[in-house]
C-alpha positions as CSV (number, residue, x, y, z in Angstrom):
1,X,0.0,0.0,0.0
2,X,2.6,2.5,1.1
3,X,4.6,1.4,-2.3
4,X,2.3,2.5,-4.5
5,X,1.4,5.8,-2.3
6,X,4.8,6.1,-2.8
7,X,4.4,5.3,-6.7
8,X,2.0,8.3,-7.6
9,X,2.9,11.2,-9.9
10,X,2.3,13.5,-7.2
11,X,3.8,15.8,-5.1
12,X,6.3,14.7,-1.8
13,X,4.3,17.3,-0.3
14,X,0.7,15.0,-1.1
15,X,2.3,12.1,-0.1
16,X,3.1,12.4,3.0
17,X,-0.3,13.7,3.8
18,X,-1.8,10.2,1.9
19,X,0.9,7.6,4.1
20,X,-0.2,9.9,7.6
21,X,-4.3,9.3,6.0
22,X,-3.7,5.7,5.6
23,X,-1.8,5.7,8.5
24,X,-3.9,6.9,10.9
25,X,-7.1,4.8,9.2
26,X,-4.9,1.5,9.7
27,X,-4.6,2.1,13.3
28,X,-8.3,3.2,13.8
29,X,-9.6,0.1,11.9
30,X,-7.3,-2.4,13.9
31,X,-8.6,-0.4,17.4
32,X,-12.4,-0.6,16.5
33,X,-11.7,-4.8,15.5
34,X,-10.3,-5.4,18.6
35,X,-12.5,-3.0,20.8
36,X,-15.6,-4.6,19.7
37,X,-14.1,-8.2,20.1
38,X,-13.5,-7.5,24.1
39,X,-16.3,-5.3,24.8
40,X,-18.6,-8.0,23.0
41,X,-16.9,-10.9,25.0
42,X,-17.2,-8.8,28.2
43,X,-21.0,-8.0,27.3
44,X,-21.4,-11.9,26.6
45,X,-20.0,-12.5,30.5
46,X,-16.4,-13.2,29.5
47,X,-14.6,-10.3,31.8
48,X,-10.7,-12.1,30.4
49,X,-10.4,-9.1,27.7
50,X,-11.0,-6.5,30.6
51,X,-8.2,-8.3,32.8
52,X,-6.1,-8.7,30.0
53,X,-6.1,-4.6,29.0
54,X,-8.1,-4.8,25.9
55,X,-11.1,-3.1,26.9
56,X,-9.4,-0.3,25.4
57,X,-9.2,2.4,22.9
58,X,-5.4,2.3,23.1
59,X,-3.6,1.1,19.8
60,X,-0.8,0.1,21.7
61,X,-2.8,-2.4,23.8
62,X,-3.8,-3.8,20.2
63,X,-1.0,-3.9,18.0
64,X,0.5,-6.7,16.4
65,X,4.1,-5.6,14.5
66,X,4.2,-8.3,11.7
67,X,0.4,-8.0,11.3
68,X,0.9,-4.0,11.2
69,X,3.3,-4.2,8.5
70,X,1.1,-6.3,6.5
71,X,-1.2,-3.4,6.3
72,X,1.0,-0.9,5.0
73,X,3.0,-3.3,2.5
74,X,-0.1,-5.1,1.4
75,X,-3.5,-3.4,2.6
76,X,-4.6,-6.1,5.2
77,X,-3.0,-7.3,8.7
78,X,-4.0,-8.3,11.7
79,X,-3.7,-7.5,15.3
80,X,-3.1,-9.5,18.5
81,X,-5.8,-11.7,19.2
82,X,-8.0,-10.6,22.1
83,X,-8.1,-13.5,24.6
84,X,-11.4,-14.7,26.1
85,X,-12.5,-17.6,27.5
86,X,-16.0,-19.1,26.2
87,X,-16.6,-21.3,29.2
88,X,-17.7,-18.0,31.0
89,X,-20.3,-16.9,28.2
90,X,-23.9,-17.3,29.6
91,X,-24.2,-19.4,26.1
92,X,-21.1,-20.6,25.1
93,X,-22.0,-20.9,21.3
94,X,-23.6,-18.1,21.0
95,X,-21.3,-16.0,22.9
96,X,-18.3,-17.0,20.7
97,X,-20.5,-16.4,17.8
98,X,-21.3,-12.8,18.4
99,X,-17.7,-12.3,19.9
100,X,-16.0,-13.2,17.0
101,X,-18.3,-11.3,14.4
102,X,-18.0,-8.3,16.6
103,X,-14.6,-7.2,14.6
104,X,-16.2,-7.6,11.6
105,X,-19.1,-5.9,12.2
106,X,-18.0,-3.2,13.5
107,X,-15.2,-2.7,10.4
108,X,-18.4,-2.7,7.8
109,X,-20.3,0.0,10.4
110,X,-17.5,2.2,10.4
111,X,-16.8,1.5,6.4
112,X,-20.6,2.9,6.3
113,X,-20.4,6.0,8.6
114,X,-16.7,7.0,6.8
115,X,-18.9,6.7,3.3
116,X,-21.2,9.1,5.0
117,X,-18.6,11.7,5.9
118,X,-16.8,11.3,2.8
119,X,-20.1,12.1,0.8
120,X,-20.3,15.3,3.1
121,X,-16.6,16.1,2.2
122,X,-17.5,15.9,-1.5
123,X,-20.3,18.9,-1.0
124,X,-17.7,21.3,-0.1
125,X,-17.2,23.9,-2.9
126,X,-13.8,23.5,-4.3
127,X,-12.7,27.3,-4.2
128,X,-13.2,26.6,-0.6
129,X,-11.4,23.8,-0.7
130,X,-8.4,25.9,-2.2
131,X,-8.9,29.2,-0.7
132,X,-5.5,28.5,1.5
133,X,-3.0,26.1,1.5
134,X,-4.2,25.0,5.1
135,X,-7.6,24.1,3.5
136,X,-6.1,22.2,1.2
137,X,-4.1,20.5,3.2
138,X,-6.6,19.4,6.1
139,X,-9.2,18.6,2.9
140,X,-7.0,15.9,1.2
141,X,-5.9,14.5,5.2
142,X,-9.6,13.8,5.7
143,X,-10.8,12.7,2.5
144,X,-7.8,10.2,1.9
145,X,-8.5,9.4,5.7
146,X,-12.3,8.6,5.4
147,X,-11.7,7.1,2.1
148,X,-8.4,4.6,3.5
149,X,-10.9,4.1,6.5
150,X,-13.4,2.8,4.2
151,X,-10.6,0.4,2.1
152,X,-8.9,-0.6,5.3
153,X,-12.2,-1.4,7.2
154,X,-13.4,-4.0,4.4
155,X,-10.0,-5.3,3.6
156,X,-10.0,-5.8,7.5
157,X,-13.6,-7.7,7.2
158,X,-12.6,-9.8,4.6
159,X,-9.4,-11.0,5.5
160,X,-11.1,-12.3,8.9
161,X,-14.1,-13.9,7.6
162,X,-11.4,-16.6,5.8
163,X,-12.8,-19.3,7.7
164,X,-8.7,-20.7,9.1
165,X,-7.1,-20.7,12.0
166,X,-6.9,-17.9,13.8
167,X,-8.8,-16.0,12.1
168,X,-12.7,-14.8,12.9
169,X,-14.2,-16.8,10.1
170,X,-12.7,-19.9,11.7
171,X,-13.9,-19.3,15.1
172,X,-17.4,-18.9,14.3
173,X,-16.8,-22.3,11.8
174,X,-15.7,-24.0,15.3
175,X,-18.2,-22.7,17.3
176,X,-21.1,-24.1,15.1
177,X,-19.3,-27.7,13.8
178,X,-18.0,-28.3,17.4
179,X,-14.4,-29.1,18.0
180,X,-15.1,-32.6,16.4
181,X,-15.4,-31.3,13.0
182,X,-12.9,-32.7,10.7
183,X,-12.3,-29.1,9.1
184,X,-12.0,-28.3,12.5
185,X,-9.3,-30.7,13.6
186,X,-7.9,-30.0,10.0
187,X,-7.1,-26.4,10.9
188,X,-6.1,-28.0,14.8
189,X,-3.6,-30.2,13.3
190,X,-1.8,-27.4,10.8
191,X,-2.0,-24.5,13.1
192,X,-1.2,-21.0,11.5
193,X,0.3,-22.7,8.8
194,X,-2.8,-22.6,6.1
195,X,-3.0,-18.7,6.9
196,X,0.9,-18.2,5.9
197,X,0.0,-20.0,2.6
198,X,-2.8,-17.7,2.2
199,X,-0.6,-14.7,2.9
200,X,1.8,-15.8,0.9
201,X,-0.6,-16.2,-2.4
202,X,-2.3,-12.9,-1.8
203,X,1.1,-11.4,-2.4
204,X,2.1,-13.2,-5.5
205,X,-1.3,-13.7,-7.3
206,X,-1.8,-11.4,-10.1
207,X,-4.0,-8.6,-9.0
208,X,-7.1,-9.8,-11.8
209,X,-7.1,-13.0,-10.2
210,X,-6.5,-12.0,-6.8
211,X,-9.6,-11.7,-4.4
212,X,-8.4,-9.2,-1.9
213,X,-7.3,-6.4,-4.9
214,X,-11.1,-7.7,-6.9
215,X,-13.1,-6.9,-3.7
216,X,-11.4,-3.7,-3.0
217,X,-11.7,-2.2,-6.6
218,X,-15.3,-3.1,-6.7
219,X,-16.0,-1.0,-3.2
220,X,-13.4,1.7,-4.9
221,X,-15.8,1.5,-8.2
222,X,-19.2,1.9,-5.8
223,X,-17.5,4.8,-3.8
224,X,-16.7,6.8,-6.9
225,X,-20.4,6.3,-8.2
226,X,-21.5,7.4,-4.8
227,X,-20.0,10.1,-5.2
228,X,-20.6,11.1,-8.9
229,X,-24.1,11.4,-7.6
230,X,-24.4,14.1,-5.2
């Protein structure tokens, strides 16, 4: 991602303000995931995500480096997985459903609300806009911020409903087949393995077969007619 910021024909000047944008749209992405995982689990009865610090706003308290770089080489990561314990859910199933959608969710509600503000952004007359060089500025920080936040948040959601281990998409998977499962013990068995393979093909497929760059131009294709139309 940062590459091919770093790849336009534009000024140093406009990229810097693009790699802070995506920057700062990365780390508000990975915070809401995480947020909504503990605060979800906690709701559910699960208080281990409070204990553990993740009840929390905090990036730091979220962060996971190798996953973090992965966003701003490829345009999806990860974060440290918040830890719960579904033997303290009231339901146990449905508890570790609704935890492990909670990340998810939350990325596609925020995608939403950022289209919402980037559609207010676009009303803005443009010789207001460029009335000052501080205008601008703080225009093109919050449009490429809302419009990163809205890339970022569904890259997010995809990349975690992949149904392998550790990922959201398997937990809910195990939580519905039961540990039994042969997928299930499949994905036991090979640990983070299958989801190395999977990173590893993302960054070598071709971008017209690659899922992850197909999805993400089709929600860059609906923003712009979004747009067009106000």
């Amino acid at each position: 991602m940062i590459f091919g910021i770093l790849s336009m024909p534009i000024s140093a000047r406009d990229k810097f303000i693009l790699i802070v944008a995506f920057a700062f749209a990365a780390m508000f992405a990975i915070v809401v995931h995480e947020y909504s995982h503990a605060k979800v689990a906690v709701k559910c009865g699960d208080l281990t995500p409070k204990l553990a610090g993740r009840l929390t706003l905090n990036p730091a308290a979220h962060f996971d480096l190798f996953g973090l770089l992965m966003f701003f080489l490829l345009g999806f990561g990860w974060a440290k997985p918040v830890p719960i314990n579904p033997d303290n859910f009231e339901n146990k199933k449905k508890g570790t459903v609704l935890t492990s959608l909670a990340g998810v969710t939350a990325n596609l509600l925020t995608a939403l609300l950022f289209l919402g503000f980037l559609c207010l952004l676009n009303l803005i007359p443009k010789d207001a806009i460029y009335a000052s060089v501080f205008g601008e500025i703080m225009f093109t920080l919050f449009f490429y911020f809302f419009l990163y936040g809205i890339m970022v948040n569904c890259s997010l959601m995809l990349f975690n409903l992949i149904p392998v281990n550790p990922l959201d998409g398997f937990r809910v998977v195990e939580s519905l087949a039961g540990s039994t499962n042969k997928y299930v013990q499949l994905n036991y068995r090979f640990g983070n393995w299958p989801l190395f393979v999977i990173l590893l093909l993302v960054s070598l497929i071709p971008d017209r077969y690659n899922m992850f760059t197909l999805f993400l131009g089709e929600v860059q294709k609906l923003i712009i007619l979004i747009l067009g139309s106000f």
